[in-house]
Every structure is written in C-alpha cells, then in structure tokens.
C-alpha positions as CSV (number, residue, x, y, z in Angstrom):
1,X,-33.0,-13.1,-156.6
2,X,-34.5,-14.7,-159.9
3,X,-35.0,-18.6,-160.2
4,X,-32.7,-20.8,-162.4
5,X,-33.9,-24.0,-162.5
6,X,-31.4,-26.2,-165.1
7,X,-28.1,-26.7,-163.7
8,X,-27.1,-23.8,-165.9
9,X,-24.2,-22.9,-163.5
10,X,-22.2,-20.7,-165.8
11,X,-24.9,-18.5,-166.1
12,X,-25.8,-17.9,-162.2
13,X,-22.0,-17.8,-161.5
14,X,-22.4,-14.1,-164.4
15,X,-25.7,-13.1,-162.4
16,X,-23.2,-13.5,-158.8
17,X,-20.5,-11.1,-161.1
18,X,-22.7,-8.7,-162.4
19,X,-24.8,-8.1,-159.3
20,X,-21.5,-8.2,-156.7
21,X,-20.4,-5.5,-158.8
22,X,-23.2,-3.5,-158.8
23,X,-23.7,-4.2,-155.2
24,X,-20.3,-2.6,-154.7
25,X,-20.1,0.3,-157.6
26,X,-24.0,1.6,-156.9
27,X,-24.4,0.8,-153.6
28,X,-21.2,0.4,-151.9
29,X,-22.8,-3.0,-150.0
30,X,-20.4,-4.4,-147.7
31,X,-22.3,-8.0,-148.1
32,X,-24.1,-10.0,-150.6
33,X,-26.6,-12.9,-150.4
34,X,-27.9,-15.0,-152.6
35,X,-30.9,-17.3,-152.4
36,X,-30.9,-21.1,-151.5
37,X,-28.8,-23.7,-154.0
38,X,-28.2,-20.8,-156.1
39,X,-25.7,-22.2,-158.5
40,X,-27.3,-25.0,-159.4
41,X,-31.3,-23.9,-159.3
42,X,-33.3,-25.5,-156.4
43,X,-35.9,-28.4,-157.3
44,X,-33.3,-30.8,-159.8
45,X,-33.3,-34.6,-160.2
46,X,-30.5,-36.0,-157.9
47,X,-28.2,-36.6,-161.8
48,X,-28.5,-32.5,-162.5
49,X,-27.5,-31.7,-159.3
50,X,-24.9,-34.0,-159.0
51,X,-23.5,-32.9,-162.3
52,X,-24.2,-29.4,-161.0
53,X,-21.9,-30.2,-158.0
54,X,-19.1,-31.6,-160.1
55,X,-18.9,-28.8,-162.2
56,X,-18.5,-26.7,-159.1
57,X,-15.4,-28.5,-158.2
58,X,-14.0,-28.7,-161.9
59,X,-14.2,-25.7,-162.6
60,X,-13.1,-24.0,-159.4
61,X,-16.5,-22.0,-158.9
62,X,-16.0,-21.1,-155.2
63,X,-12.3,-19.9,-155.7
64,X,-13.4,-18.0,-158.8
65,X,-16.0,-16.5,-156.8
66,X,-13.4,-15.5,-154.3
67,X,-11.3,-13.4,-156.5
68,X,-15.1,-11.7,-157.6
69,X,-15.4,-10.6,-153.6
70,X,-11.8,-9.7,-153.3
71,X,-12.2,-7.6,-156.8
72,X,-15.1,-5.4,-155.7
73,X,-14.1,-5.3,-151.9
74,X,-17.8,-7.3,-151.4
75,X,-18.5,-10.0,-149.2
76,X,-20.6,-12.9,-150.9
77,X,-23.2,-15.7,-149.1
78,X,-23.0,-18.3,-152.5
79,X,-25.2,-21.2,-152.1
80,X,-24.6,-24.6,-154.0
81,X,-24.8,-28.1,-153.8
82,X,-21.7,-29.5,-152.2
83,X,-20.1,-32.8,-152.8
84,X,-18.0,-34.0,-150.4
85,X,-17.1,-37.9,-150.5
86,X,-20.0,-38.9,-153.0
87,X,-22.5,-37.1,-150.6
88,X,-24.2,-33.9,-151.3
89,X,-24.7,-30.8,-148.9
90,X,-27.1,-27.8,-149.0
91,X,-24.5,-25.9,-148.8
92,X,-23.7,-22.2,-148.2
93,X,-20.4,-20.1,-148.1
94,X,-19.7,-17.3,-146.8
95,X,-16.5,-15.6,-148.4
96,X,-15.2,-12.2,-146.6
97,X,-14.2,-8.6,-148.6
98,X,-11.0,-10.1,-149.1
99,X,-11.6,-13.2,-150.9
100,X,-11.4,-15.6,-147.8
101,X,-13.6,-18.3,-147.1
102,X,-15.3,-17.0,-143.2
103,X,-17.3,-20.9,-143.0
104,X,-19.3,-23.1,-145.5
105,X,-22.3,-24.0,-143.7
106,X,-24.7,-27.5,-144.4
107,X,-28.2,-27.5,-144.2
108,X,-29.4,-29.4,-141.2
109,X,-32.9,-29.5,-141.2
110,X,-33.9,-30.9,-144.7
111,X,-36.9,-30.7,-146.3
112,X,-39.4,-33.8,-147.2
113,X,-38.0,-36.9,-149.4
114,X,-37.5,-33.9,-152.0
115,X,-34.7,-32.8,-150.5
116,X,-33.6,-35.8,-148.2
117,X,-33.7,-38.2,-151.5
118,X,-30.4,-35.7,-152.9
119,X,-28.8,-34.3,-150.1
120,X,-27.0,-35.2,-147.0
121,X,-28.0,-33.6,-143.4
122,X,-25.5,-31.3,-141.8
123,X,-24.7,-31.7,-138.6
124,X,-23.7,-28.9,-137.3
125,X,-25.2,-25.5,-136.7
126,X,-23.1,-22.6,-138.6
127,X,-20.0,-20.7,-136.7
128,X,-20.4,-17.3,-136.0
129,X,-18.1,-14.8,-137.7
130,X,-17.4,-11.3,-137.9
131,X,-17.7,-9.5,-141.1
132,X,-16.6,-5.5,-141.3
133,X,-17.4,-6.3,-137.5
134,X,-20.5,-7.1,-137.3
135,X,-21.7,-10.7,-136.1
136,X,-22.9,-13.2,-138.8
137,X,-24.4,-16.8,-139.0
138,X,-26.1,-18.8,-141.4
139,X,-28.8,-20.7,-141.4
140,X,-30.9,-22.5,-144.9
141,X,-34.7,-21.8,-145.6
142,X,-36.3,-25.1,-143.3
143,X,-33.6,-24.4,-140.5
144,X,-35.5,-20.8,-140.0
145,X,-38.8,-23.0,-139.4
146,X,-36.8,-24.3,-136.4
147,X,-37.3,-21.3,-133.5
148,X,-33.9,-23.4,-131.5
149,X,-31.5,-22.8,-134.5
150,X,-31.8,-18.8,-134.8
151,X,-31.5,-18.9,-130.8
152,X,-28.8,-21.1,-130.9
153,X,-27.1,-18.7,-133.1
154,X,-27.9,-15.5,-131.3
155,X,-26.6,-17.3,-128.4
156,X,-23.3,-18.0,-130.1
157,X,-22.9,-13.9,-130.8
158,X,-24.5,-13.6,-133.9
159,X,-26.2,-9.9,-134.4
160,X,-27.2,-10.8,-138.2
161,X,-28.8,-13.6,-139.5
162,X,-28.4,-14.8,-143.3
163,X,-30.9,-16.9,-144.5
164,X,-31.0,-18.2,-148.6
165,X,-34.5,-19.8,-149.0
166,X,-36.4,-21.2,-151.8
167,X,-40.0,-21.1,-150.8
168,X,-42.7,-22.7,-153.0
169,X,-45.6,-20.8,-153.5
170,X,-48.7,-22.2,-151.8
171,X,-51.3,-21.0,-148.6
172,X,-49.0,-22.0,-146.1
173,X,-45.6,-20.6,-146.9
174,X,-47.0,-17.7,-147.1
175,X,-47.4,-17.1,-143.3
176,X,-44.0,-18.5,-143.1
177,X,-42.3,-16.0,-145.5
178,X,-45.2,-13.4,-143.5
179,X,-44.6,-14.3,-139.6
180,X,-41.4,-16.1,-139.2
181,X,-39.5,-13.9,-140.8
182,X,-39.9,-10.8,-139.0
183,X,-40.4,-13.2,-135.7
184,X,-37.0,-14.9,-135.7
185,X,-35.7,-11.2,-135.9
186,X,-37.4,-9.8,-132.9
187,X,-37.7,-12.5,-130.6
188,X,-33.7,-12.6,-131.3
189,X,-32.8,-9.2,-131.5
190,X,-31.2,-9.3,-134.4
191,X,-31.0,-8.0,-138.3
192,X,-32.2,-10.8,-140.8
193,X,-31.8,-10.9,-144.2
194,X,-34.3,-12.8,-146.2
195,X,-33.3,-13.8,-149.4
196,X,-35.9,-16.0,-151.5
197,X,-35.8,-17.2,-155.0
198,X,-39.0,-15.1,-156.8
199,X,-42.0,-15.8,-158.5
200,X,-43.6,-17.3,-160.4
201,X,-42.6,-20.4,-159.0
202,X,-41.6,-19.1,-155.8
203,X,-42.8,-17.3,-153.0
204,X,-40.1,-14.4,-152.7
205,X,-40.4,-11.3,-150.4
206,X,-37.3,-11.4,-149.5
207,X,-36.2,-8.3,-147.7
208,X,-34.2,-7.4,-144.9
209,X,-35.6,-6.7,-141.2
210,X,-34.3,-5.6,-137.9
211,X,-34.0,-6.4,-134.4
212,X,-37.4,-4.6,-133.7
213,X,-39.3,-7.0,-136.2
214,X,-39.8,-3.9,-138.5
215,X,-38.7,-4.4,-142.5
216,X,-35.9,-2.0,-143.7
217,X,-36.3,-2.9,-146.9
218,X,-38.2,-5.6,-149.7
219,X,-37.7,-6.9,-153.1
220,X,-40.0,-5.8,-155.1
221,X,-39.2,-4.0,-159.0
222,X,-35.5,-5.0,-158.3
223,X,-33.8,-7.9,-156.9
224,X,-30.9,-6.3,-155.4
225,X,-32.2,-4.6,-152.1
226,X,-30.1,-2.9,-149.6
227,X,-30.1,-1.7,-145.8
228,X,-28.1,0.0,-143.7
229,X,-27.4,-1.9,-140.2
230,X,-26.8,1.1,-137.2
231,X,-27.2,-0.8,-134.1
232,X,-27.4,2.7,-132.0
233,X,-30.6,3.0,-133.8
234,X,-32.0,0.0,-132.4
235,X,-30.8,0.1,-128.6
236,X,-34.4,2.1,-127.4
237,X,-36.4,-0.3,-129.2
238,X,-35.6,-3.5,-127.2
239,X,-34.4,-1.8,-123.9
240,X,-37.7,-3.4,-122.3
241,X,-37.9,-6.4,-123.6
242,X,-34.0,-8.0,-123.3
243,X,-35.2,-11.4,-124.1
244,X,-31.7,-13.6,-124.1
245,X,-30.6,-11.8,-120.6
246,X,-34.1,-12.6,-118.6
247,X,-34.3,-16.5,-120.4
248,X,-33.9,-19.4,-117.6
249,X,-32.4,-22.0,-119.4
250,X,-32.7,-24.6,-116.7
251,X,-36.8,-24.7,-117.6
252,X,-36.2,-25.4,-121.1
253,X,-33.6,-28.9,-121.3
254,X,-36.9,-30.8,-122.2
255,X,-35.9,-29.2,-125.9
256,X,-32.7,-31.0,-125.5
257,X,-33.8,-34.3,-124.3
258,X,-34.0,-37.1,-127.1
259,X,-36.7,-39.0,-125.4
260,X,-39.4,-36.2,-126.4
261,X,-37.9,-36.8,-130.0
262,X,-41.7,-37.0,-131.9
263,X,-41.6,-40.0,-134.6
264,X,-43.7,-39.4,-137.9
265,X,-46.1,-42.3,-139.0
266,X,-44.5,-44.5,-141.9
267,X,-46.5,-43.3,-144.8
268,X,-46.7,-39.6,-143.3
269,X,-46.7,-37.2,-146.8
270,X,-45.2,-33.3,-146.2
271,X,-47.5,-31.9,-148.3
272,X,-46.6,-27.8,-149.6
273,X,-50.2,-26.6,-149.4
C-alpha cells in the first residue's frame, strides 16, 4: 500500500474503493488487506489522530466500508485508529464478503512512547475466524516481533496470518521485514500476508508467504499483489517437520510466568536504527 500521512481519511477510504474493486473485477481476490492505521496515516500527533478517529465514527467509515465488501463480494482487513470511551486503539477490522464485521482486533504490543503516548494497549489476542473457509487471525506490525503471538494464534486454528505494518526504514527493520517475516510463516505452518506501508518513508516488501517460508508473491511496480492459497500444495513440504504436534508445552510455562517479566531502565530510549 502507499503512505498517507495527514489524517486525509476521505481520500484513503477512495484508495480502499477503488483497489477492493479492482481486487474483485481483475483479480477475483476473495480478501483484501490493507497496511497499519490506514485511514488515518501512521506517525500523527495524538490531536490528528484523534480528529482522524472522530471522523471515523461521524461519518460511519466502517459501515460504509461494509457495503464496499458486500458490493464487490471482497472481504476487507481496514486498519484505523479506534476510539472507544476517549481512548484510542490500533485497531484493525476484519469485514467478511458479505458486509459483516468477522472481529475488530487492538494492537497489544505497542510500539515506544510514539505509539504508547496516543494509543491504548489491547488486551487481547485476535479471535480466529473463518473466511471462504479458511482460518484467519490478526495480528499489528510490533505483535509479529513477538514469536508467542503468531503461535498463540496458530494454536487457536488460524491457517493464515494478516499482518498491517508500518515499518520505518532504517538497518534494523530491515532484517525484521527480511527474517521474521518468512519465519513466523514456517515455524507456524502457515500463509502470511505482509502488508507494509512503502517507501520512501517506509520500509515496504510487503508480500505474501507460505507455510514453507517461501514468498508467493511481493509488491513491487504495483501495490496490489495477489496469491493463491492451495493447502494440498503445501502438505509434502512440512510432512517432516510437524512443529505444533511434536511441541511439549509443559517445558515452556516459564514464557507464561510473570516473575521472568524483564523491567526496562527508567530513561531506556527505543531507538529505530
């Protein structure tokens, strides 16, 4: 996807239309995703974002956005900031081919004072649900970093992940976008799809990869990318390696336990480079 960066949120909520419809009319895509606080642009003072937010609500963006799905027979992954009782989520929704809202899903792992200064945590992982019957859950940019929340979700069904990001260019995102990406995908066993704002300011590569770590598909003339998902395909690939069956969970409650919880310093500074 292509960065917006002012709030503009008439103007994304066209880009949603016009590329849900040719999503639908030239490629006959069953789903849609869109990168991280789409809407509004990523990177906003707290006052644009909020007025981002209440624009949202006003002008009934999200049920709008419904009758787009339902129109072209698409589902759509729309990502926004959310207010909800004078707080604001990370938020992402996923609406089915029909028009009906499957979950809305807040971030949980937030990013630096950046983020943590605007928006509220989530506090609970995304629900699983089925979409043209295949497994989906949700999980925004940071949350990936986490290795616990993609297994979580795995665990919980899902056989595709959808994850709106909005990277920062800089040396060390760019093993993130590199490794994790394709590595929350096979150590999983499941499809990902990638979906960055682009450069200049951002990192893109979004793309979409399968359970066997391998890329189906990147952005890279065009923004809209698309792959098909044929888990037959896939079954050889990770016959000898079946990962979730041949875990033993009773060695790992340590992840669980809050007493290992690790405490930054004071004046600690997340640096992005």
């Amino acid at each position: 996807g292509s960065s917006s960066t002012d709030g503009n949120v008439s103007s994304t909520v066209t880009q949603v239309e016009l590329q849900a419809e040719r999503a639908s009319r030239e490629h006959s895509a069953h789903l849609l995703v869109f990168p991280e606080l789409f809407l509004s642009g990523y990177g906003l003072s707290r006052e644009i974002t909020l007025s981002a937010a209440r624009c949202i609500i006003q002008e009934k963006v999200i049920a709008h956005l419904q009758n787009i799905a339902n129109q072209y027979s698409i589902a759509l992954l729309i990502c926004y900031p959310e207010l909800v009782d004078e707080k604001i989520y990370n938020s992402a929704t996923l609406i089915n081919e029909h028009g009906d809202i499957l979950l809305t899903y807040r971030k949980t792992h937030l990013w630096a004072n950046e983020e943590r200064e605007i928006f509220a945590e989530g506090d609970q992982l995304s629900s699983v649900v089925e979409i043209r019957g295949v497994r989906v859950g949700v999980m925004i940019c940071y949350d990936m970093e986490m290795a616990e929340v993609a297994r979580c979700l795995t665990l919980l069904g899902a056989q595709l992940l959808l994850v709106p990001t909005a990277l920062a260019v800089s040396p060390a995102n760019e093993n993130i976008t590199r490794f994790i990406v394709p590595i929350r995908a096979l150590e999983n066993h499941v499809w990902l799809a990638y979906a960055n704002l682009s450069l200049p300011q951002f990192i893109g590569l979004s793309r979409i990869v399968g359970p066997d770590g391998n890329e189906l598909c990147r952005v890279e003339k065009d923004p809209l990318i698309v792959a098909d998902l044929i888990p037959k395909n896939y079954l050889h690939k990770i016959r000898s390696t079946p990962y979730l069956a041949d875990r033993r969970p009773f060695l790992y409650s340590i992840i669980n336990d809050l007493k290992y919880l690790v405490k930054l310093p004071i004046d600690y500074k997340y640096t992005d480079d």
